[in-house]
N, C-alpha and C positions, 0 to 999 in steps of 0.2 A: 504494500500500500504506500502510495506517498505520503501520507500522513506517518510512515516510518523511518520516511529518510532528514536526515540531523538538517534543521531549518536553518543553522547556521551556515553550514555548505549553499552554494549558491552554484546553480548550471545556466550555462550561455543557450538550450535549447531542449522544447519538450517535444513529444507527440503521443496521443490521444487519441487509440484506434479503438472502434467499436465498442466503448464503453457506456457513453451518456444515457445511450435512450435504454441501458438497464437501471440507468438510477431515477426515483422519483423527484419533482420538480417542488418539493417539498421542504431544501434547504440540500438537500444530497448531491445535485448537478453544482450549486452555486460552491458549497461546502472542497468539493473537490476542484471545483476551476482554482480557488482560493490557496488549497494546499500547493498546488500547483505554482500559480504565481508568487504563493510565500517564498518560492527555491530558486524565484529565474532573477538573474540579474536585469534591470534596467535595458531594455533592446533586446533583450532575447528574440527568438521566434519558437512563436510555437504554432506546431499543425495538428487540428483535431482532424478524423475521420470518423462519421454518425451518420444514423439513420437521422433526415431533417425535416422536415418540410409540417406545412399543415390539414388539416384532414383531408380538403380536395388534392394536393399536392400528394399525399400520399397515395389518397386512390390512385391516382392517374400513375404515380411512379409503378405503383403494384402490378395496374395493367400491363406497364412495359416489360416490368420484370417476367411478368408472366408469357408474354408472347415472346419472347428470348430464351425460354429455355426450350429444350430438343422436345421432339414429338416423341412419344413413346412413355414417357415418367407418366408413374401414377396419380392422376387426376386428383384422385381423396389428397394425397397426402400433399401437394401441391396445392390446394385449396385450404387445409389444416393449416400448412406453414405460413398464407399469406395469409391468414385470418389472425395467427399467432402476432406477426409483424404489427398486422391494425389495432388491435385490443390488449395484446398483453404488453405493448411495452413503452415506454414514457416517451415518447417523441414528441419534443418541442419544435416550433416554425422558428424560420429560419430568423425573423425580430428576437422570438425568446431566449434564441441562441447568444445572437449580440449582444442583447440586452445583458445576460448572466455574464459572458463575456469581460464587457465593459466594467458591471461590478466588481468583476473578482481585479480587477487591476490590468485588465488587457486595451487596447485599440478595439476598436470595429474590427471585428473578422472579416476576412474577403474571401469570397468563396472561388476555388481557383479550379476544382476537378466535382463532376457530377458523372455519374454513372448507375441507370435507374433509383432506387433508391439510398445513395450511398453518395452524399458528400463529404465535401477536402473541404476545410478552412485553415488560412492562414489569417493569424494574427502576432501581433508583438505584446511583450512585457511594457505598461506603460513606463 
């Protein structure tokens, strides 16, 4: 966990893959951007990769995802998993992102890589 690594220590650069939208939006997303920026020095960079977007944003990315994968996979369970994606798990829009973002001590994220449902942000340590 980052909340394990000595706050004193200070890193020139994070990255932040597939984590968020398992955490609730609840103090746990903001809690962790924070641990995070406690460690980076001044200019660092840091890159998340998350699931992002808002409810129509997701449907639509879900569609693409779905028409991208090969013909043959089992229907049910391809339906289970992107049911799984919509309901079970904390996805904030792409504002809420920044928004938590900015709090925890960062710049405006810029969003630099999209791929169905799977965005890249860059941002800096203010």
């Amino acid at each position: 966990m980052v909340s394990d690594l000595d706050i004193n220590k200070k890193y020139n650069a994070a990255t932040l893959s597939l984590v968020l939208h398992f955490l609730d939006d609840k103090g746990s997303k903001l809690g962790l951007l924070n641990d995070i920026a406690q460690r980076l020095v001044p200019g660092s960079e840091f890159v998340i990769f998350d699931i992002t977007g808002d409810e129509s944003q997701i449907a639509n990315n879900l569609k693409v995802l779905k028409s991208l994968l090969p013909d043959g996979l089992d229907s049910e369970l391809i339906d289970q998993r992107l049911t799984r994606i919509k309901n079970d798990f904390f996805i904030v829009s792409e504002n809420r992102l920044s928004d938590l973002c900015e709090e925890a001590g960062f710049e405006k994220p810029v969003r630099f890589f999209q791929s169905s449902i799977y965005m890249g942000w860059l941002t800096k340590k203010s």
